[in-house]
C-alpha positions in Angstrom: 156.8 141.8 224.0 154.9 140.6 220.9 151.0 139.6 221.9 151.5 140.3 225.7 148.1 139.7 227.3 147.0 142.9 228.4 144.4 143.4 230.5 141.2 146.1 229.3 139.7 147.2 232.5 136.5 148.7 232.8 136.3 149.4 236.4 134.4 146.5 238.9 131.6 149.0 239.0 130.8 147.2 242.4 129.9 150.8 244.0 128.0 152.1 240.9 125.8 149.0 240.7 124.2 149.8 244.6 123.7 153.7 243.8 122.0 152.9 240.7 118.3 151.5 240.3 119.9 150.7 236.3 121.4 147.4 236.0 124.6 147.3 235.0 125.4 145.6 231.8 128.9 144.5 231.1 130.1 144.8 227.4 132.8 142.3 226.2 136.1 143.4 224.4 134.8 143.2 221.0 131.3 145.2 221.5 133.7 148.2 223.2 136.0 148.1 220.2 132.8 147.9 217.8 131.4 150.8 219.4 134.8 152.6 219.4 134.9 152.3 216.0 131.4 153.3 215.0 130.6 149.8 214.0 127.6 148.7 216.8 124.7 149.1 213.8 126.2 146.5 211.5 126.0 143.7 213.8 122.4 143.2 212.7 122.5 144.4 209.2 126.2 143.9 208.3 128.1 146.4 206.0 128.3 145.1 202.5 129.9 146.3 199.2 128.0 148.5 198.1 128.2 150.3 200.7 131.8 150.5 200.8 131.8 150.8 196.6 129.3 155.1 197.4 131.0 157.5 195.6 130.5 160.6 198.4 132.2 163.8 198.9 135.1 161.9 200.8 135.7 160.1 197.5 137.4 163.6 196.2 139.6 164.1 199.5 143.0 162.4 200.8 142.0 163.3 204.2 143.7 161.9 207.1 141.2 159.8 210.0 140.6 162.2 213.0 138.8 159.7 215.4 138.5 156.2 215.9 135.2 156.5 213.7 137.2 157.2 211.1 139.4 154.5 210.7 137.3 151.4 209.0 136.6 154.0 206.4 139.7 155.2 206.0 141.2 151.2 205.4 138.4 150.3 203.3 139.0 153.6 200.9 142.8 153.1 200.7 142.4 149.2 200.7 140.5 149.8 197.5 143.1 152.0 196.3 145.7 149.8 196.3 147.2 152.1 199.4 150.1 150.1 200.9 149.6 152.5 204.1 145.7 151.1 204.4 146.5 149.3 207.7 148.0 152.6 209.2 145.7 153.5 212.2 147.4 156.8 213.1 145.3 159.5 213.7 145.6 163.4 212.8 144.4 165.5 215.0 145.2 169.2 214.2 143.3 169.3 210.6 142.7 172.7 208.9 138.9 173.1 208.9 138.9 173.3 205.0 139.9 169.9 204.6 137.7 168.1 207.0 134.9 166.9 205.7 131.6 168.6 206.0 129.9 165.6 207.3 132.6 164.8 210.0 132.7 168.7 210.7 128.8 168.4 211.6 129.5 165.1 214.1 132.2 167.1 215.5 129.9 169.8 216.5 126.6 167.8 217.3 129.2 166.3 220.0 130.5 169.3 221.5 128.8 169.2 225.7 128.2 173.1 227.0 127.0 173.5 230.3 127.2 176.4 232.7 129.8 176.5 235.1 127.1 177.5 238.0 125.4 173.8 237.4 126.5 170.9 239.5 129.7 169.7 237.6 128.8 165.7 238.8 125.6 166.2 236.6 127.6 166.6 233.6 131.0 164.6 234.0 129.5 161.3 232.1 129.3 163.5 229.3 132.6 164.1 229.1 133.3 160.3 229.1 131.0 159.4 226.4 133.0 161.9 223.8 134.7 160.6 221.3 138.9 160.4 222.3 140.9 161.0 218.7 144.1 160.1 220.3 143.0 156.7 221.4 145.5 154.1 220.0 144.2 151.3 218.1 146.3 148.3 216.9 145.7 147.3 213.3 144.9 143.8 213.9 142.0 145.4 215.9 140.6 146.9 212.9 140.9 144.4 210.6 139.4 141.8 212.9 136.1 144.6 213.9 135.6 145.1 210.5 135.5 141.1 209.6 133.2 141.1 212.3 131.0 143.7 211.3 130.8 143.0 207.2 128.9 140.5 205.3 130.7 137.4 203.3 130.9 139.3 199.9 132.5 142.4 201.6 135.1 140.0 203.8 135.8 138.4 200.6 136.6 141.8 198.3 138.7 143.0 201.5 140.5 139.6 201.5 141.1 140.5 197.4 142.6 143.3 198.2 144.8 142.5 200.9 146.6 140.2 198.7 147.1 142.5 195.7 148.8 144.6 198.3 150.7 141.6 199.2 149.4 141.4 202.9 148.6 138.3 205.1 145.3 137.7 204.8 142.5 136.3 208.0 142.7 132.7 208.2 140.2 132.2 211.2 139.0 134.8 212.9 138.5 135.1 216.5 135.9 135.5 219.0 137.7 134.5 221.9 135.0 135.7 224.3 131.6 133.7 222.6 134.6 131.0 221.7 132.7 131.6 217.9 135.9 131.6 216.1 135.4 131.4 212.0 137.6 129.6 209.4 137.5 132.0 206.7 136.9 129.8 203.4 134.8 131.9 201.7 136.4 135.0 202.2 139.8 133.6 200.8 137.9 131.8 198.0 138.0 134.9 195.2 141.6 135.2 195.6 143.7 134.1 192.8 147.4 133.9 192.4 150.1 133.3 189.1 153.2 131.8 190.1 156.4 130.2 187.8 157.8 126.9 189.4 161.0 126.3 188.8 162.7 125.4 186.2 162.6 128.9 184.6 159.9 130.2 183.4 159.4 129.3 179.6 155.8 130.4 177.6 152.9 129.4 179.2 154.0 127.6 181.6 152.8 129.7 184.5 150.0 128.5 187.1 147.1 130.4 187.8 144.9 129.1 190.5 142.6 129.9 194.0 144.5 130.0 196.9 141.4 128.0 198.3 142.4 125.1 195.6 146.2 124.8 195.4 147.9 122.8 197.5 151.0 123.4 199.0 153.3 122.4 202.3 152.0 124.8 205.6 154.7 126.6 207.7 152.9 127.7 211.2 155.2 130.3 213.4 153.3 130.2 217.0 154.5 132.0 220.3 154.5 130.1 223.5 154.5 132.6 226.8 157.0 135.4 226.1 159.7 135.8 223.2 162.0 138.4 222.8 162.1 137.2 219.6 159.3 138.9 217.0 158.0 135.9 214.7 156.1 138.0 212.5 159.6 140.2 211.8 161.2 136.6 211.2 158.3 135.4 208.5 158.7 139.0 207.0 162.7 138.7 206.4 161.8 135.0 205.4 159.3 136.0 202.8 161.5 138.9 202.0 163.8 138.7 198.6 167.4 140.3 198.8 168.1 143.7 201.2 164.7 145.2 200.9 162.1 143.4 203.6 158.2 143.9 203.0 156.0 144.4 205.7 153.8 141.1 205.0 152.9 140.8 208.3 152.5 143.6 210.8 155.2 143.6 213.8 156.0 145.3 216.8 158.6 147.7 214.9 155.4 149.7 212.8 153.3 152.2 213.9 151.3 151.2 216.5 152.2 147.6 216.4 153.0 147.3 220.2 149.9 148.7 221.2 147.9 145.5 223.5 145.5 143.8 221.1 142.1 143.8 222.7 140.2 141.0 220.2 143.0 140.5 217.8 144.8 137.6 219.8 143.9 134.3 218.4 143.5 135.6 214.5 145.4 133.4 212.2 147.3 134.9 209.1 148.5 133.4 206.0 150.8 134.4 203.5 152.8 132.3 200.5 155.9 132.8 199.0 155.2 132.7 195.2 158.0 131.6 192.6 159.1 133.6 189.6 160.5 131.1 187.6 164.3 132.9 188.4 166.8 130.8 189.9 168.8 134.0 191.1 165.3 135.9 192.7 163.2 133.0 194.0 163.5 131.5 197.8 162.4 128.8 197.2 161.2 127.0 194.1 158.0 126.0 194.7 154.5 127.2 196.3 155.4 127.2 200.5 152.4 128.5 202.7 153.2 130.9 205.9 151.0 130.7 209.1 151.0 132.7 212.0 149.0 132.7 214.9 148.6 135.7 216.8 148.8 135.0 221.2 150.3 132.4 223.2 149.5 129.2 222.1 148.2 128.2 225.7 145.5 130.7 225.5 144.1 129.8 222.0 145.0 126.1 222.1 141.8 124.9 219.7 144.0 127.3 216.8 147.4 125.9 218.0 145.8 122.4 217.1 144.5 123.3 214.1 148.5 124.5 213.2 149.7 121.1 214.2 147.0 119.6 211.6 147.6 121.4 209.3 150.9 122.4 208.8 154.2 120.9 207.4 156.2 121.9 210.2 155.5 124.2 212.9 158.2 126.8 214.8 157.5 127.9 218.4 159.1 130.9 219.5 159.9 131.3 223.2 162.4 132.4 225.7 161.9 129.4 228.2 161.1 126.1 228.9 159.8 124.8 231.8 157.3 122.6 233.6 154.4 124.1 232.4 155.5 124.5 228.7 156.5 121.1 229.2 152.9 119.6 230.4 151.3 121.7 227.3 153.3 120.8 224.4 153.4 117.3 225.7 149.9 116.8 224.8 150.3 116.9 221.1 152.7 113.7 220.9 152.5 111.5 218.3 151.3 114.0 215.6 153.6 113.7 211.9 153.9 117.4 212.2 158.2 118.5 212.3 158.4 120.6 215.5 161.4 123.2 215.6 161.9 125.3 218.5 163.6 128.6 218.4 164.9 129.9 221.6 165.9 133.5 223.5 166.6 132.1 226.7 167.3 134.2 229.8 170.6 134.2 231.9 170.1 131.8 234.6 167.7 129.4 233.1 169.7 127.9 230.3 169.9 124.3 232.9 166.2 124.6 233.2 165.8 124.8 230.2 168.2 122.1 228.6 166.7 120.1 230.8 163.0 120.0 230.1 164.1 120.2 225.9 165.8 116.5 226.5 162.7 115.4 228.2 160.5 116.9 225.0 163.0 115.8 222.0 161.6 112.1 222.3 158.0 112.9 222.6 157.9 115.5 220.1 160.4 113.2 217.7 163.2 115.8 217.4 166.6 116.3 217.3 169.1 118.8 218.5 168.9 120.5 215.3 165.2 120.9 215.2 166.2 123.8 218.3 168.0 127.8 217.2 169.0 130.1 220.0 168.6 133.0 218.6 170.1 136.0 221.1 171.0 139.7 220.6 174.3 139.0 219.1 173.3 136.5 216.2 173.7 136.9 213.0 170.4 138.2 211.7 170.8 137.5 208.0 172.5 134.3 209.2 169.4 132.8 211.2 167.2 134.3 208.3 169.2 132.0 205.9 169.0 128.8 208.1 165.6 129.0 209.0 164.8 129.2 204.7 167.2 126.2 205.1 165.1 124.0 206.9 161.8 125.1 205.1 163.5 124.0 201.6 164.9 121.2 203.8 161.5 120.4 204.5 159.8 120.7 201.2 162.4 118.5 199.2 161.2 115.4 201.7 157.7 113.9 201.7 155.7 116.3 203.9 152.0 117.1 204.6 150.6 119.3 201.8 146.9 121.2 202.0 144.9 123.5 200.3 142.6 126.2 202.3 139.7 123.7 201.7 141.5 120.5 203.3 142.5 123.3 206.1 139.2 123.9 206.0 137.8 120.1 206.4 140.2 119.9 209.8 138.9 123.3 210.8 135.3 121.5 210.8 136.1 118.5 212.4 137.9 120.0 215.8 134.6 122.3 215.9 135.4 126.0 214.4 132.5 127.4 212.4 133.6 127.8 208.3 131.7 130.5 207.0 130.8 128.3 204.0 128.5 126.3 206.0 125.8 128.7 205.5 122.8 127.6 204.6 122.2 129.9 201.2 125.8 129.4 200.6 125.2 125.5 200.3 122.1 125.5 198.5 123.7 128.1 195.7 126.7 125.8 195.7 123.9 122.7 194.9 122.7 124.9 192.3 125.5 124.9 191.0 126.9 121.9 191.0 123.7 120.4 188.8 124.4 122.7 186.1 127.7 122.3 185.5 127.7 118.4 186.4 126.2 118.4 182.9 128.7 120.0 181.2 131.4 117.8 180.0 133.0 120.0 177.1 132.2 123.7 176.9 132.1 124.0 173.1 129.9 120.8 172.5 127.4 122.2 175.2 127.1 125.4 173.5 126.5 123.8 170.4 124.2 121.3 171.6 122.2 123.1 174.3 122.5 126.8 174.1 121.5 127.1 170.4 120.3 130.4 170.3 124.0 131.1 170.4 126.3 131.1 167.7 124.8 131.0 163.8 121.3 132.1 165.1 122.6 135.1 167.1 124.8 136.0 164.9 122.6 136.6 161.5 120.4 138.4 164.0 122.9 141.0 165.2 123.9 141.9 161.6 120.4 142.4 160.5 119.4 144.5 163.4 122.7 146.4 162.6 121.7 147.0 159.0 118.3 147.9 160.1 119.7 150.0 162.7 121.9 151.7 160.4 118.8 152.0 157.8 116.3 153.6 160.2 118.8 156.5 161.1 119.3 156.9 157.1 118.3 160.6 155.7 116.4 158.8 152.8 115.8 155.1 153.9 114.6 153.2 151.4 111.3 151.7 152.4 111.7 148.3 150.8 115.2 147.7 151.8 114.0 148.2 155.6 110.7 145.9 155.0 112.8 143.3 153.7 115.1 143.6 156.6 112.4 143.2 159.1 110.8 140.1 157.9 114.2 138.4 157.3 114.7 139.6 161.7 111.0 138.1 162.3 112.0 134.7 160.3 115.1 134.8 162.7 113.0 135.4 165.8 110.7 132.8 164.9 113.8 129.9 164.2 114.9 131.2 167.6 111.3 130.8 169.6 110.8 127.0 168.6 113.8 125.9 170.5 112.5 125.7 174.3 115.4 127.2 176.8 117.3 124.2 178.1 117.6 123.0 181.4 120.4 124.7 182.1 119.4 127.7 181.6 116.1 127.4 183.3 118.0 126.2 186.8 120.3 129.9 185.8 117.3 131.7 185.9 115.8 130.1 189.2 119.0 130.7 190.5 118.9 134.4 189.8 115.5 134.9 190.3 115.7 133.4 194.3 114.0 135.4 196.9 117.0 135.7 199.0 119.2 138.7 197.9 122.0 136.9 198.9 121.4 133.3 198.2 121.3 135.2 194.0 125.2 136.8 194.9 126.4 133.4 196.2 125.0 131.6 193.4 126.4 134.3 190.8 129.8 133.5 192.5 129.9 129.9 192.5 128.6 130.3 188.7 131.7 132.5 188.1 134.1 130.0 189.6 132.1 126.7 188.0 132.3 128.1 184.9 136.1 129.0 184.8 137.1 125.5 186.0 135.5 124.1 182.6 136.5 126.6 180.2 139.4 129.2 179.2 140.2 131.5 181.1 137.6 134.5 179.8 135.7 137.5 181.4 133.2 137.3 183.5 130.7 139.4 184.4 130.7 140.6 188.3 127.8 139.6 190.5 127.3 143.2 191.5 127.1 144.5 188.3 124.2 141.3 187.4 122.3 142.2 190.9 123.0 145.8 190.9 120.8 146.6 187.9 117.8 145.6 189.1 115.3 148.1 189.0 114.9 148.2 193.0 118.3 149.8 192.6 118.3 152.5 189.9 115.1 153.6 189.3 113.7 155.3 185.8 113.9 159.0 186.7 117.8 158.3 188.2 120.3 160.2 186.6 123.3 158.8 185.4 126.9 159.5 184.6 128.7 157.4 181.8 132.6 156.6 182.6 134.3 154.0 180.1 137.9 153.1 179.1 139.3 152.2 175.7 142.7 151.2 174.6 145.1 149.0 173.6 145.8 145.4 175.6 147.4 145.2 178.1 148.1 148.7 179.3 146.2 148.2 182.2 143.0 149.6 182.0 140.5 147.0 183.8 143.5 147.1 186.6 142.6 151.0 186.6 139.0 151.1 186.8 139.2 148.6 189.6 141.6 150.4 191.8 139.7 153.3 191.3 136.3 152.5 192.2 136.6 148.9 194.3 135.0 147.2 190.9 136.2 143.9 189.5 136.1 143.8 185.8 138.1 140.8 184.6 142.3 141.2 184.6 145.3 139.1 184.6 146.5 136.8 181.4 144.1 135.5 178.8 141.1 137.5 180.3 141.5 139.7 176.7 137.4 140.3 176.3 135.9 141.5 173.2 133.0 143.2 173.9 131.4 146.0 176.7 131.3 144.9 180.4 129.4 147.4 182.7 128.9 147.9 186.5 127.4 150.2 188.3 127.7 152.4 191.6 125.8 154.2 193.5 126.1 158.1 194.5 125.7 158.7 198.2 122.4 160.5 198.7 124.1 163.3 200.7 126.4 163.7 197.5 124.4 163.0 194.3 122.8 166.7 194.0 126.3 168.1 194.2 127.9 165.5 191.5 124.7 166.0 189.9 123.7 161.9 189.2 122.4 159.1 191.1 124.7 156.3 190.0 128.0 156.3 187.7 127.7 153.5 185.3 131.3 152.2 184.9 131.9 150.7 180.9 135.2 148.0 180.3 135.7 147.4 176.9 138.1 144.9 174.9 141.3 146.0 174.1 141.2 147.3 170.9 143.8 147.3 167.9 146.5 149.8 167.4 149.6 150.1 164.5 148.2 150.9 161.3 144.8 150.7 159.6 146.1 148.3 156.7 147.0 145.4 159.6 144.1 145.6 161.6 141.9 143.8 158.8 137.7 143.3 159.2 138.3 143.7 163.0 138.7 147.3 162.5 135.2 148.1 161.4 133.8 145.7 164.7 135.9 147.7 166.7 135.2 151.2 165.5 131.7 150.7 166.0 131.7 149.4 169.5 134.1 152.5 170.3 131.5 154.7 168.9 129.3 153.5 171.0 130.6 153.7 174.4 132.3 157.1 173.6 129.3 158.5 172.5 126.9 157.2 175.6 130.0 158.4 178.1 130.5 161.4 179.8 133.9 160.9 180.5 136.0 159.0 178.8 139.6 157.3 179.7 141.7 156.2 176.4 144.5 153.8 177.6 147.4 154.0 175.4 151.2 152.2 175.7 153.5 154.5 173.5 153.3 158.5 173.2 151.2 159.6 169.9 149.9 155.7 169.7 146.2 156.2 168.9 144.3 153.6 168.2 142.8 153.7 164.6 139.4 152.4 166.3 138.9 155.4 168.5 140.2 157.8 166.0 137.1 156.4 163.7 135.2 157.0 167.0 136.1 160.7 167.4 135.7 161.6 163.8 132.0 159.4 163.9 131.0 161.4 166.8 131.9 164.4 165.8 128.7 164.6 163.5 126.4 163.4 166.2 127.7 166.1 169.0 127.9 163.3 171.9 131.4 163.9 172.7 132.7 162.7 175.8 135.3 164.3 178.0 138.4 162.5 177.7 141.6 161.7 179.4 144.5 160.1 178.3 146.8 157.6 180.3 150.0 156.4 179.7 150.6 153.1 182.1 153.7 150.9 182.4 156.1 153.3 181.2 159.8 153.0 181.5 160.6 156.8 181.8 158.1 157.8 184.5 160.1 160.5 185.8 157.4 163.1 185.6 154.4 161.9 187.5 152.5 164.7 185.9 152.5 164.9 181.6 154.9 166.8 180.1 153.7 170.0 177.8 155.8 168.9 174.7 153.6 165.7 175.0 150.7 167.4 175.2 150.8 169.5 172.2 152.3 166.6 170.7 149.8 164.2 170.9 146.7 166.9 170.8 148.1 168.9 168.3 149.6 167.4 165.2 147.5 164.2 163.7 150.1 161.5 162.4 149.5 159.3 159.8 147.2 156.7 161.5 144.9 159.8 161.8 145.1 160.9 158.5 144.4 157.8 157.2 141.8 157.3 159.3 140.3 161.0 158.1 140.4 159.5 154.7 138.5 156.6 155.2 136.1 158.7 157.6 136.2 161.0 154.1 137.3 164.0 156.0 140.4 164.0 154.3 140.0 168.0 153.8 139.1 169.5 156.9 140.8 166.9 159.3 140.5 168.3 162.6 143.0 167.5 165.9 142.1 165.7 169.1 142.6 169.1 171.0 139.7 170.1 168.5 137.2 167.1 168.5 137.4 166.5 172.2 136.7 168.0 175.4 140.9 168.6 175.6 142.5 171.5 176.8 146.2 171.3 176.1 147.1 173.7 179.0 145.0 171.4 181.7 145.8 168.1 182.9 144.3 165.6 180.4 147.2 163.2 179.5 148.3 161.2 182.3 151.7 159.4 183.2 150.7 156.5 186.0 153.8 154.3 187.4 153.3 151.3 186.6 151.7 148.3 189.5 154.2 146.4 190.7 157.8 147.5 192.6 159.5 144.2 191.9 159.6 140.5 190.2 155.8 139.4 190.4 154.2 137.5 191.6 156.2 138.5 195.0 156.5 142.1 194.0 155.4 144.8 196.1 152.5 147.1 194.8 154.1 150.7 194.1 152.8 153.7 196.4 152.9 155.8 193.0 150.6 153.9 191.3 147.9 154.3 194.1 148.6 157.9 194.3 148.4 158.7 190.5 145.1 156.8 190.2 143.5 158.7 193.1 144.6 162.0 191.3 143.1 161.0 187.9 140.0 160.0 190.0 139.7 163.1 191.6 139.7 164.7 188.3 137.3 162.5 186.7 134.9 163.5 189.5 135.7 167.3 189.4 134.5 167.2 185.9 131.5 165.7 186.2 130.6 167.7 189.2 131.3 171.4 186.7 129.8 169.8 183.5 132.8 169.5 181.5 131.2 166.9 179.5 127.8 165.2 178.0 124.5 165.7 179.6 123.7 163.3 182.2 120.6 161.0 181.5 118.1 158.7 183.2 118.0 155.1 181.7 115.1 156.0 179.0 117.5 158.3 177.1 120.5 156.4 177.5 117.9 153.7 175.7 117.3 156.2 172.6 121.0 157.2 172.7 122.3 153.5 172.4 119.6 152.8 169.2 120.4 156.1 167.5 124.3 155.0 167.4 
């Protein structure tokens, strides 16, 4: 039966405490799942993103977990990968040798016990229970709620992220029933965004993008009092679910694993929200609708059953009876606005009992018969799915209580759960903040007014260190030319010095420059999200990659490996880098940058002799133009040279194209540019969000097509390159070998109508292929040289 109680015993120990001069120490539930799961040292120092973000040997292997060790690493790795089987905590046990890996191998054998059989075998018997035990179940929840437990508030929050891109419920407040510490999880919800269409059908722009922290929206709560035969997270699922096909939003008995007993998962609260499309014939309902659901019986984790009944709109309690004791306990919350709807399994010979203490609670509660279902084996499944959607729309047509996380948030705080806002650095990079942004009133006057080193300044600047750039590297440069330009640059430099750096940007670089690692990361946060309330939507540089690059984290003699992407908008190429390495370069509508944005990760010390670097550093560029040379206009000659240079300071390089043969004219000008200056990356070609993905490999035809025989964009762009002669193919200028896997089909994201569309297993398993090979050619050398940060310095200035 669904969140059971079950008792974890660990023996009274009454015996072992007298023959012992060791006291005994009793651990609680969640330190003996900690330690099960190999997550006892980040209690002091929790696990944070980078960590998670290593590239390590495991990076290059789908290997299955083994042990119970294994399985935060395991969710975290396929979490990142947009792996719809993340929260899967089976266990293989039987794995060939040659596709373990080497540093689970060495654990393995470091905890092998040998002993001689002529010793006393009492000596050695604690041994044997102190192994690890592989085939020891754990229930998902478990996980979830350890790792919470055990990661920092920037990890929770990029776990949280990801949960709902897979379209899972996501932590509301997590428990700790034993310390009675449970956390509302505002922070950790706080980066997640979501689009929806309200009805009436979705015309141009008239989509809402928003935090799930900030929208409001009416609150649903599905609670279990004592037993149910009924499963309410199988009901929210078919709720939530559009036509036949039912997603697994919220896990339920019916998965793998989901009856095991939940040690320190009972009294976690999930969320989840039905989206609108903007279609009348696919939407559920037409409007935003919130889904709670709170994990245990509601007499056991009654501070969480009170926060529901705050919170929410309505609230359904699932249970099979009814009788004094339910009576007493729901009694207690009369006179609350909240609509109350019971829905009932009741057992043969109770039904009187039961009738009876349900006319005594109809008046208290404010109900009537309708607000009760009985819902037994032989109901209509699809039927009670389609009344229960009934009373929710039922529900939200009439005026009815509607919150955002942060108003949850504000009741959370006043019946005593801890918010994980609250923090102090948290609240004093929040202050920050707030007095910068309390200034600005319109975005493009503040610019002009108080950052005027922007704009007209900057820009004359640019273009004269470009002609001086381009001068310098001249075979012949004239002398004068190049004096002239370097006074006009010093006259510039000089304009710019007498304006002192506003207040604003003095409280940025206080902010920054804070003493407290992560006071700087929370500030860089509340920045990002400041910022975007005030102006269009835009990217924005990650915190991680600001506070990564400082030197304490790359020093001078590091080697590094350059991996960028180019293409054309909207073919999903931030979306890739992302899912392939955890980053979170800016996505989604109107985030179309111009520019370079950068982050970097960090090799695994164990790993980076054999990949041969210390840190990859990741480059996302705009999208750049495609069609033919004569329509792209000035931009062209912008965009050529920024391709130049992030092809020619990458090792690898992943061109993002929509349409077979499609090259933009920007990176052809890039090929044929860097063809004279021998820094050729390796590159690799992806096709997203095709309609014919039949072949999840490329197709030879294609190949040889596309590497093989230049079309007209390329011989145009030859011309203009003058190279119109001795034109060369991509197969030629590039690292490409037609016969090897460098043009790539990838399915596209979504399985469905977004914003309620489920993520598609192909995608996630295409990217981790193309990752995989990204690696195995930097690990042989197929491409540049890698280089500390001094020559990636002389490289940028000589292109």
């Amino acid at each position: 039966m669904e969140g059971d109680d079950c008792e974890f015993h660990y023996g009274d120990g009454t015996n072992e405490a007298q023959d012992s001069d060791f006291p005994t120490v009793e651990r609680s539930r969640l330190q003996e799942m900690l330690a099960l799961l190999g997550l006892e040292t980040y209690q002091g120092q929790k696990l944070s993103l980078q960590d998670s973000l290593q590239i390590s040997s495991d990076s290059m292997k789908n290997w299955a977990p083994q042990a119970p060790k294994d399985l935060p690493w395991s969710f975290l790795r396929k979490l990142q990968a947009l792996n719809t089987e993340a929260r899967s905590t089976t266990m293989v046990l039987d794995v060939p040798p040659d596709t373990r890996p080497a540093e689970k191998e060495s654990q393995m054998e470091e905890e092998i016990v040998y002993w001689d059989t002529a010793d006393d075998i009492s000596a050695d018997i604690y041994s044997f229970s102190e192994l690890p035990t592989p085939d020891t179940p754990v229930n998902p929840l478990d996980l979830l709620c350890a790792l919470l437990h055990s990661s920092d508030s920037f990890l929770q929050q990029e776990i949280v992220l990801k949960m709902a891109l897979c379209q899972f419920a996501l932590p509301l407040v997590l428990p700790d029933s034993e310390n009675h510490d449970h956390v509302f999880l505002l922070w950790a919800l706080r980066g997640t965004v979501r689009t929806c269409w309200p009805q009436p059908p979705r015309a141009a722009g008239s989509f809402r993008e928003d935090s799930v922290v900030l929208a409001r929206a009416p609150a649903f709560a599905f609670v279990r009092m004592e037993v149910s035969t009924n499963s309410k997270s199988q009901l929210l699922n078919a709720v939530l679910s559009p036509g036949h096909r039912q997603r697994d939003c919220f896990w339920h008995r019916d998965l793998n694993l989901g009856t095991n007993p939940r040690e320190i998962a009972d009294g976690l609260v999930e969320i989840s929200w039905f989206l609108p499309s903007g279609r009348e014939d696919v939407d559920i309902f037409p409007e935003p609708v919130a889904f709670l659901n709170l994990r245990g019986d509601i007499g056991s984790h009654w501070l969480q059953f009170k926060l529901l009944t705050e919170i929410s709109s309505a609230v359904f309690i699932l249970t099979d009876n009814i009788s004094k004791k339910e009576y007493k306990l729901l009694s207690s919350v009369k006179g609350s606005a909240t609509k109350y709807y019971f829905i009932l399994s009741p057992y043969r010979g109770k039904r009187n009992t039961n009738l009876r203490f349900l006319n005594r609670l109809i008046p208290v509660l404010r109900m009537d018969h309708s607000h009760v279902l009985v819902k037994v084996s032989s109901t209509d499944g699809a039927g009670f799915v389609r009344r229960v959607r009934a009373i929710v729309a039922h529900v939200t047509r009439s005026p009815c209580r509607r919150l955002s996380v942060e108003d949850m948030a504000g009741a959370a705080r006043k019946l005593g759960l801890r918010v994980d806002e609250d923090c102090e650095e948290c609240q004093r990079a929040k202050d920050r903040m707030e007095r910068i942004t309390r200034k600005i009133k319109d975005a493009d006057a503040y610019r002009r007014d108080e950052l005027r080193l922007q704009g007209d300044p900057w820009r004359k600047a640019a273009q004269v260190e470009r002609e001086l750039c381009q001068v310098q590297w001249a075979a012949e440069p004239p002398e004068k030319h190049r004096a002239e330009l370097r006074h006009r640059l010093l006259e510039l430099r000089m304009q710019q010095n007498g304006h002192a750096p506003p207040w604003g940007l003095q409280e940025f670089v206080w902010g920054i420059s804070s003493p407290s690692a992560g006071e700087r990361q929370y500030f860089l946060r509340w920045m990002e999200w400041g910022l975007a309330r005030l102006a269009p939507p835009r990217p924005r540089p990650a915190p991680e990659a600001i506070l990564a690059l400082r030197p304490k984290h790359c020093g001078a003699a590091d080697l590094m490996v350059v991996l960028s992407a180019l293409g054309v908008p909207g073919t999903g190429k931030s979306t890739l880098l992302n899912t392939m390495f955890g980053l979170r370069f800016a996505t989604g509508r109107g985030c179309g940058p111009r520019g370079a944005f950068m982050q970097l990760i960090t090799v695994a010390e164990s790993f980076s002799q054999d990949l041969g670097c210390d840190h990859i550093l990741v480059i996302d560029s705009g999208g750049v133009v495609g069609g033919v040379l004569s329509e792209a206009g000035d931009r062209l000659e912008r965009e050529a040279s920024l391709a130049t240079l992030i092809m020619g300071l990458s090792n690898v390089t992943v061109v993002s194209l929509a349409e077979t043969r499609d090259i933009p004219p920007a990176i052809l000008h890039a090929f044929l540019r860097l063809e004279k200056t021998g820094h050729m990356p390796n590159c690799q070609f992806v096709y997203q969000n095709l309609h014919d993905v039949s072949a999840p490999g490329s197709k030879p035809r294609e190949r040889r097509q596309l590497l093989d025989q230049p079309g007209d964009v390329s011989r145009a762009a030859a011309q203009m390159e003058k190279q119109g002669d001795g034109l060369r193919t991509l197969a030629d200028l590039t690292f490409c070998d037609p016969e090897k896997q460098h043009i790539w089909h990838i399915p596209g994201l979504w399985h469905g109508v977004p914003p309620m569309a489920a993520v598609s297993s192909g995608y996630s398993e295409a990217i981790f292929e193309l990752k995989r090979c990204l690696l195995e050619n930097i690990r042989n050398g197929l491409s540049n040289q890698n280089k500390d940060i001094q020559q990636l310095l002389e490289l940028v200035r000589r292109l």
